[in-house]
Steps between C-alpha positions, in 0.01 A plus 500: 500500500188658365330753746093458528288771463115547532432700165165734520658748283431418126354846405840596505635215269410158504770206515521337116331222428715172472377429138590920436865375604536180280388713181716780637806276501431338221522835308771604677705196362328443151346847406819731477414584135386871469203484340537759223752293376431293192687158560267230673672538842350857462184376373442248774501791781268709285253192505534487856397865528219465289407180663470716843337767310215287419508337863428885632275549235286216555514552896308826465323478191721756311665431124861427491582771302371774744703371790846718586752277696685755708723505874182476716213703584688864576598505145210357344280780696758787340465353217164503498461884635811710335426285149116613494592855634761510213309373234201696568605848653244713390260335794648612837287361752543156686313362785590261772417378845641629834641137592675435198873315511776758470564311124197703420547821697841569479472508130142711520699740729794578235170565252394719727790758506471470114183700492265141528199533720439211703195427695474257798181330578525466892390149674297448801552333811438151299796591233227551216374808326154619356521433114283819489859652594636362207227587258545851639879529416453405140514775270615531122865573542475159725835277388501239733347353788758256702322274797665255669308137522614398817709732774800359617450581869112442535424264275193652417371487136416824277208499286721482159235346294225749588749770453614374198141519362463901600831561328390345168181693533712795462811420290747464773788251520483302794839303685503276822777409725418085506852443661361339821153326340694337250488131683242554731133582351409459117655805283346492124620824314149472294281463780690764678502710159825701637711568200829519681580247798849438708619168675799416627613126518641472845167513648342262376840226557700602210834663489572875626607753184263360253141648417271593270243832342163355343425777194214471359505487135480845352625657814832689362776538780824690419801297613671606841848309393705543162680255341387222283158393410378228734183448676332728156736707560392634836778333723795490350798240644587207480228257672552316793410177381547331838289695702212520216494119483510528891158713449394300221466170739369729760191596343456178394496402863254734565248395197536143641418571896312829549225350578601267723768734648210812571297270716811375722631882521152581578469184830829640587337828552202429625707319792761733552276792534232341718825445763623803471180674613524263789879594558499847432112621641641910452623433140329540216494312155523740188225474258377195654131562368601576137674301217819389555787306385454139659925523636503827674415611847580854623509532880469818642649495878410742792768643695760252325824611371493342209839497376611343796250232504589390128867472637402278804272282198857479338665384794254242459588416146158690393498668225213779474512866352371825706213680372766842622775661494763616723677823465731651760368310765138567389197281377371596221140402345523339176393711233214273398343471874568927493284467218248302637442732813664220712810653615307479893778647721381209759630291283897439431506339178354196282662128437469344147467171477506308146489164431509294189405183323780337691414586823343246722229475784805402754677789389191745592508347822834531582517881443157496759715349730777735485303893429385487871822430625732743305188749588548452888885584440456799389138653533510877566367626793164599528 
């Protein structure tokens, strides 16, 4: 028997697509040659690596050769810091944003208490930040500048490009988090003019542990694991063939239908969002006046205990994330709405909701059917 669910939670990781399983499977059963191994069974999986290679590369206008196929986005983000840092230490200054993903800070943090200055640029209420900021923090000893494109709660877009130009202006290295546009909006590594970019696969429906590090030619990274010389030397192990392939056919997906799949995302928005006003008259819709991802919808609830309401949604079969986080019995503000000056104590938390190519208009209107009445269970007294 196979339980139904109403999925709105593909920021977190989207279900694989069914051609992503056939080429999966396929590999599984036919692709068991290591590729660094001379005989053809060998050779055949190192085709099919290369193959995906140039399916990434072609997806976001990169060459195949500056493409590193690694576990996801976590490790293609350390990669991208801790290989710079270490290739480059005489420059000891890095700059971020205050709503970065913790595959960005963590690593920025552990800098830190290695004698790294790191300056934040702080958002306003609309999750964006003055480029003047930006053009401020630069300064000689300036290593790296790491901006996500999209934020995985919000949604809403950073101005990568535009920063990208400032850095170049000045000689600074410039790296975006693209794990959650990947899929959803156009993402062209020359018209962005990053040099180092991060995606993972499974969210953009193609298999979990398998991602990749865009380096820009000339860029020089030291390698984070030891061992033999795959991926240039810069991630050594043994590839996994199935889950590259797996990525390979995803991107390929994506080439074929972003178009097509931003403006149904987008009517998917555009009619989930006008309801919820309607439903929900005291919440408020993050970033709704600024560029967003077309899939995502943070919903920031007064007097709700969130937490609880996601559970009665589950008891419903849907599946959303929570914009908090509880500790000991207390609701925390994300960091990213913290950061945005939104952490209003009148209001108990914030709903994401993420949808996908996939999703369809019934769906929407199912999960508008059943917010109000998991709200009515258990709305907080006012």
């Amino acid at each position: 028997m196979t339980e139904e669910f109403l999925y709105f939670d593909n920021n977190a990781t989207t279900a694989p697509a069914p051609e992503v399983r056939a080429a999966m499977t396929d590999a599984l059963t036919h692709l068991y040659g290591n590729p660094s191994s001379g005989h053809r069974l060998g050779q055949r999986s190192a085709f099919a690596v290369a193959q995906a290679r140039r399916q990434l590369a072609r997806c976001i206008n990169a060459l195949p050769a500056e493409l590193i196929f690694t576990s996801g986005g976590t490790e293609a983000s350390n990669l991208a810091i801790f290989g710079l840092t270490q290739a480059q230490p005489q420059k000891r200054h890095l700059i971020t944003s205050s709503v970065e993903h913790d595959a960005v800070n963590q690593p920025l943090q552990q800098l830190q208490t290695q004698g790294y200055e790191v300056t934040r640029l702080a958002v306003n209420g609309d999750g964006a930040f003055d480029l003047s900021q930006l053009q401020a923090a630069l300064r000689p000893d300036s290593l790296l500048v790491s901006l996500m494109l999209a934020n995985n709660e919000t949604g809403i877009l950073l101005p990568v490009a535009e920063a990208a130009r400032l850095c170049r202006e000045m000689g600074v290295l410039i790296h975006t988090d693209a794990v959650q546009a990947i899929g959803k909006i156009p993402v062209d590594v020359q018209e962005l003019g990053v040099d180092l970019l991060s995606l993972s696969a499974h969210k953009f429906h193609g298999p979990k542990g398998c991602g990749a590090l865009y380096v820009r030619a000339g860029v020089i990274l030291h390698s984070q694991m030891l061992g033999a010389n795959q991926e240039r030397g810069l991630r050594a192990g043994t590839e996994n063939v199935p889950g590259i392939v797996g990525l390979g056919m995803a991107v390929e997906l994506v080439s074929a239908h972003l178009p097509a799949a931003q403006n149904r995302m987008t009517q998917l928005g555009q009619r989930l969002e006008s309801a919820l006003i309607q439903l929900v008259s005291d919440g408020r819709i993050i970033g709704r006046q600024v560029p967003r991802l077309p899939n995502t919808c943070l919903l920031q609830l007064p007097r709700t205990a969130t937490e609880e309401l996601l559970i009665a949604l589950s008891e419903h079969g849907v599946c959303v994330s929570t914009g908090s986080a509880c500790h000991s019995g207390a609701l925390t503000p994300s960091g990213v709405l913290q950061a945005m000056g939104l952490d209003d104590p009148d209001y108990g938390g914030a709903l994401r909701i993420s949808w996908s190519r996939y999703t369809t208009m019934e769906e929407v209107d199912r999960l508008l059917q059943i917010l109000p009445v998991a709200m009515n269970k258990i709305q907080s007294p006012v």
